[in-house]
C-alpha positions in Angstrom: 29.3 -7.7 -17.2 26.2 -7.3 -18.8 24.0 -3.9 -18.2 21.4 -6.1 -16.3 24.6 -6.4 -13.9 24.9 -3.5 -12.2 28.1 -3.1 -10.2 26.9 -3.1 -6.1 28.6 -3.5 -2.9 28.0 -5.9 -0.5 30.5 -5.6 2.3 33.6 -5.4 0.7 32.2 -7.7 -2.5 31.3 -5.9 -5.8 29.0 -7.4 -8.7 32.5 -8.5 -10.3 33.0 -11.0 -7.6 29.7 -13.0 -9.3 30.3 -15.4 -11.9 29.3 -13.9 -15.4 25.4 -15.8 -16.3 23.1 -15.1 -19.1 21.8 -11.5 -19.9 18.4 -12.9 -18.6 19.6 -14.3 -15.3 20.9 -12.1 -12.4 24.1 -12.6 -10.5 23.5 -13.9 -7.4 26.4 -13.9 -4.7 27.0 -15.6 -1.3 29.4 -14.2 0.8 30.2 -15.3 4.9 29.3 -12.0 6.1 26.1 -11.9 4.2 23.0 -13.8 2.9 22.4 -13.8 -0.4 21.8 -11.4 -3.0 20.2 -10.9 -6.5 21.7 -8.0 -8.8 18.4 -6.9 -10.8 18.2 -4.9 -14.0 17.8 -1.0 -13.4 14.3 -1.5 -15.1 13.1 -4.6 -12.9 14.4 -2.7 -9.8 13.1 0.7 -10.9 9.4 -1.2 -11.2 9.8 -2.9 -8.1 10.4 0.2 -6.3 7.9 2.0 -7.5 4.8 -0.5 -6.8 6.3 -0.2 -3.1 6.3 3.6 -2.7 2.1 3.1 -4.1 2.0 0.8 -1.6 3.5 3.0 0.9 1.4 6.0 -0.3 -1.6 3.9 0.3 -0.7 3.1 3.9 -0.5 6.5 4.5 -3.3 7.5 3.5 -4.8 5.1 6.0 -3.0 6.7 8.2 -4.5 9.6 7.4 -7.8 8.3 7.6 -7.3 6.8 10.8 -6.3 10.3 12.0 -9.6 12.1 10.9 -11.5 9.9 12.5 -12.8 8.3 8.6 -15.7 5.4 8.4 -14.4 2.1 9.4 -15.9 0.4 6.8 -14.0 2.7 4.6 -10.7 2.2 6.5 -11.1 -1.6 5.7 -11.5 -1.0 2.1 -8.5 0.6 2.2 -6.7 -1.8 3.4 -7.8 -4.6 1.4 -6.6 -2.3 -1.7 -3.2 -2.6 0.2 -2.8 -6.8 0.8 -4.4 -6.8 -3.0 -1.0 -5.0 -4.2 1.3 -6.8 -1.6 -0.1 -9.2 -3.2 0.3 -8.4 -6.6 4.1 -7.2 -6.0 4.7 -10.8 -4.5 3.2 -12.4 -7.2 5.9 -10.7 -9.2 8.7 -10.9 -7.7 8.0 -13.9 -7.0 7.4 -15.1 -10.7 11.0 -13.5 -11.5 12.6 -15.4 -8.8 11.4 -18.4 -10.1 12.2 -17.4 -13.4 16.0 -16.6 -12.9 17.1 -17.6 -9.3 15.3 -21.1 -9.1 15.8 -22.5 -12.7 19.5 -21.3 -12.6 19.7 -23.4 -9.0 18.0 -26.5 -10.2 20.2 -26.1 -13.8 23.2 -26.0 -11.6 22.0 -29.6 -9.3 21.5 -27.7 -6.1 18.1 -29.3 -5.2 17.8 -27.2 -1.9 16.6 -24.3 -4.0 13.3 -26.2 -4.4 12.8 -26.8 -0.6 13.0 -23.1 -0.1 10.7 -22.5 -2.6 8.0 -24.7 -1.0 9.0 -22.6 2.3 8.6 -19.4 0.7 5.6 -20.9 -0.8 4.2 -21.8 2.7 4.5 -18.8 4.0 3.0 -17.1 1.3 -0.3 -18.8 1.3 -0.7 -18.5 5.3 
């Protein structure tokens, strides 16, 4: 196991239940009591997290706003700086999926990966 492989537990699975891949793809594992999951690098997940707790900051303080009564105009501003780093986040992750999960799928034959992705896609543009 490579130290982008972090051992998890999924039910009663562990990362060693995966099938070793390159050091720049993740495990991914299926199991019947669980939908799939992608074991990320500590870095990768670390980065991840973090643009989330901004994000969640950032709600907050719309919260905030909300509660003292704050400018709606200025409200709305907020919250456009919010959807711009959802956004940005999905624009990442979703670069990574495509990157790892997706080129490892269509490597391996299993064509459904791409009609996902055009799903995932769809919804991301609505």
């Amino acid at each position: 196991m490579t130290a982008d492989h972090k051992s998890e537990t999924c039910c009663s699975h562990t990362a060693a239940d995966t099938e070793p891949l390159s050091s720049q793809e993740p495990a991914q594992k299926v199991c019947s009591c669980c939908a799939k999951h992608t074991l990320r690098s500590e870095a990768e997940r670390r980065k991840l997290v973090n643009r989330l707790k901004r994000i969640e900051g950032q709600i907050r303080g719309i919260i905030g706003m909300l509660e003292n009564d704050a400018y709606c105009n200025d409200i709305l501003i907020q919250s456009a700086a919010v959807n711009a780093a959802v956004n940005a986040f999905n624009k990442e992750l979703l670069a990574n999926h495509i990157r790892t999960c997706v080129a490892r799928d269509i490597r391996e034959g299993k064509d459904e990966t791409i009609d996902e992705l055009v799903a995932t896609l769809q919804k991301l543009m609505k």
